[in-house]
N, C-alpha and C positions, 0 to 999 in steps of 0.2 A: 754596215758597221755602226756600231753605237757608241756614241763619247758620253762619258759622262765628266761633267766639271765637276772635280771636288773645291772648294773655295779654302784659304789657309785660314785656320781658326784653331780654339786652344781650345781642346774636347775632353773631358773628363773620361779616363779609363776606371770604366768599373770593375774590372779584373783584379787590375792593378791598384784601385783604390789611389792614381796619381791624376792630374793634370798631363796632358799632353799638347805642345806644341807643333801643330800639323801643318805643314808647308804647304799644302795644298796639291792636288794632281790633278792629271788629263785621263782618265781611264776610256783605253779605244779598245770594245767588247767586239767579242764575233759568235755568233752561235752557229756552232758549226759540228756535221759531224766528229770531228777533230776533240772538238771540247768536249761534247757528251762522252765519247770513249774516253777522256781525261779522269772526268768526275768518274763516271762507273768504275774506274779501275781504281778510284780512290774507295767509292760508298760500297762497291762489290753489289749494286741492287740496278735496275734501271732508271734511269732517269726520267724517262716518260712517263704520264701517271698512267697506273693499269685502272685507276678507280677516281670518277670525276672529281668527289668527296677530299682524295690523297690530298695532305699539305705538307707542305716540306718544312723542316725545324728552318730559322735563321743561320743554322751555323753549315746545313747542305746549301743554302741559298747564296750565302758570302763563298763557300766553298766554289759552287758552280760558276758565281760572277769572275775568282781567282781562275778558274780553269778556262773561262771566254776569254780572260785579257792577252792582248796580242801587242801591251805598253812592255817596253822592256824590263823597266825596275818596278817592281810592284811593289810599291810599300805596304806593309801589311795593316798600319795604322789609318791606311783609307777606311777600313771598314768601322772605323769610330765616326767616320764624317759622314757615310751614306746615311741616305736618310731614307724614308717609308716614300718619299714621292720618287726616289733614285731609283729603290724595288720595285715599286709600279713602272715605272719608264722600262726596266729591265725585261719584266713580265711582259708589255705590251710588244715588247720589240720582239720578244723570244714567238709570242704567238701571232705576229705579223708573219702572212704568208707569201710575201717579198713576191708573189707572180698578181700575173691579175685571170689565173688558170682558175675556175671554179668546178670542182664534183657535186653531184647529188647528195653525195654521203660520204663524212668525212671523216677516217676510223681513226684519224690521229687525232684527234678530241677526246678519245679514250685511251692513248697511248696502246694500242691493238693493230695488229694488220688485221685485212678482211678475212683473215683466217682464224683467226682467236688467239694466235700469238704475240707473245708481250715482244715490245719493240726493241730490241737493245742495238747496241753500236754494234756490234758484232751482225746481227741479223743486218743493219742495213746495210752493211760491207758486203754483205754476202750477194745482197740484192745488185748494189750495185755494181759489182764484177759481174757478176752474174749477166744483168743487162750490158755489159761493154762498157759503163762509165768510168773516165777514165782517172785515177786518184785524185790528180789535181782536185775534182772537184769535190772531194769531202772538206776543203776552203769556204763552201758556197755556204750559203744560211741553210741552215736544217731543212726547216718547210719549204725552202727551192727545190731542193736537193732529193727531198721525199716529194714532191711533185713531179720533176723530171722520173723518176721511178716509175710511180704511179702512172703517167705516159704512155710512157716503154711496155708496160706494162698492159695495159690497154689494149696499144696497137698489137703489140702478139697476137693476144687471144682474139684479135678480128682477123689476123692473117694465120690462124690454126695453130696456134704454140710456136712458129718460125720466127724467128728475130729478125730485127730490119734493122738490121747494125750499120747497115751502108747507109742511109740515110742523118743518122745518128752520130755518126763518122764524118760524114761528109758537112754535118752543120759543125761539129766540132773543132773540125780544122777551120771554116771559116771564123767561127768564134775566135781562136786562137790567133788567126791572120789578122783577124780585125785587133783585134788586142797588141798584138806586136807593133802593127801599123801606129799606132796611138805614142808608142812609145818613143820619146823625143833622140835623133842619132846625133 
């Protein structure tokens, strides 16, 4: 998760052509399958880029930070207070790949699976039923998330297209036990 501190400061709306008085906020970001399907069903395009080059306008960029926030009251005049170092911090988190799992070749640098298909939320739902992952985890950071895939993924096709769901099942529950465990009674 990522916080961003917005500080309280009077920021000039240039829409609006007024001063505004901003109280200041805690923005807690998730990038998460969850939000990419958020934003897509707003932009109707993918969010991945298909083209190194792609830049996204400022206003999909505030769009997608609104679709990560997991703060309850969003005020929407935070987005007078971010600033270009807030965007950088955003960017860097979104392409932090949250494992310390390394591939040879990494098609999500192109927003592509090694198929030549463009990556949308849709296809990665698909993927992950598909491999048995179990919803909770469209929670997790994207590049987790598309890691654990990519895995699963792997070991099939060493064990001849058969799934090895029991294993995957089996670390899962412990996941979840460890996690319960944690949880103060």
């Amino acid at each position: 998760m990522l916080k961003l501190e917005l500080p309280a400061q009077k920021i000039w709306d240039e829409e609006n052509e007024v001063f505004v008085n901003f109280a200041g906020a805690t923005l807690q970001l998730e990038h998460s399958l969850i939000s990419l399907s958020r934003w897509e069903s707003i932009w109707h395009k993918p969010f991945l880029k298909t083209r190194p080059d792609e830049k996204r306008s400022r206003e999909e960029i505030y769009s997608y930070i609104e679709c990560m926030s997991v703060t309850q009251s969003f005020d929407r005049n935070c987005f007078l207070a971010i600033t270009d170092e807030d965007i950088r911090r955003v960017q860097a988190y979104i392409e932090d790949p949250m494992t310390a799992t390394h591939f040879a070749e990494d098609p999500r640098k192109h927003g592509r699976s090694g198929v030549g298909k463009v990556i949308t939320s849709e296809y990665l739902y698909s993927l992950m039923f598909d491999a048995g992952i179990p919803k909770e985890c469209e929670k997790w950071h994207l590049n987790r998330l598309m890691t654990l895939i990519r895995i699963i993924s792997e070991r099939e096709a060493k064990n001849g297209g058969k799934k090895d769901q029991g294993s995957f099942l089996r670390s899962f529950a412990a996941q979840k036990a460890a996690s319960r465990a944690r949880i103060p009674k």
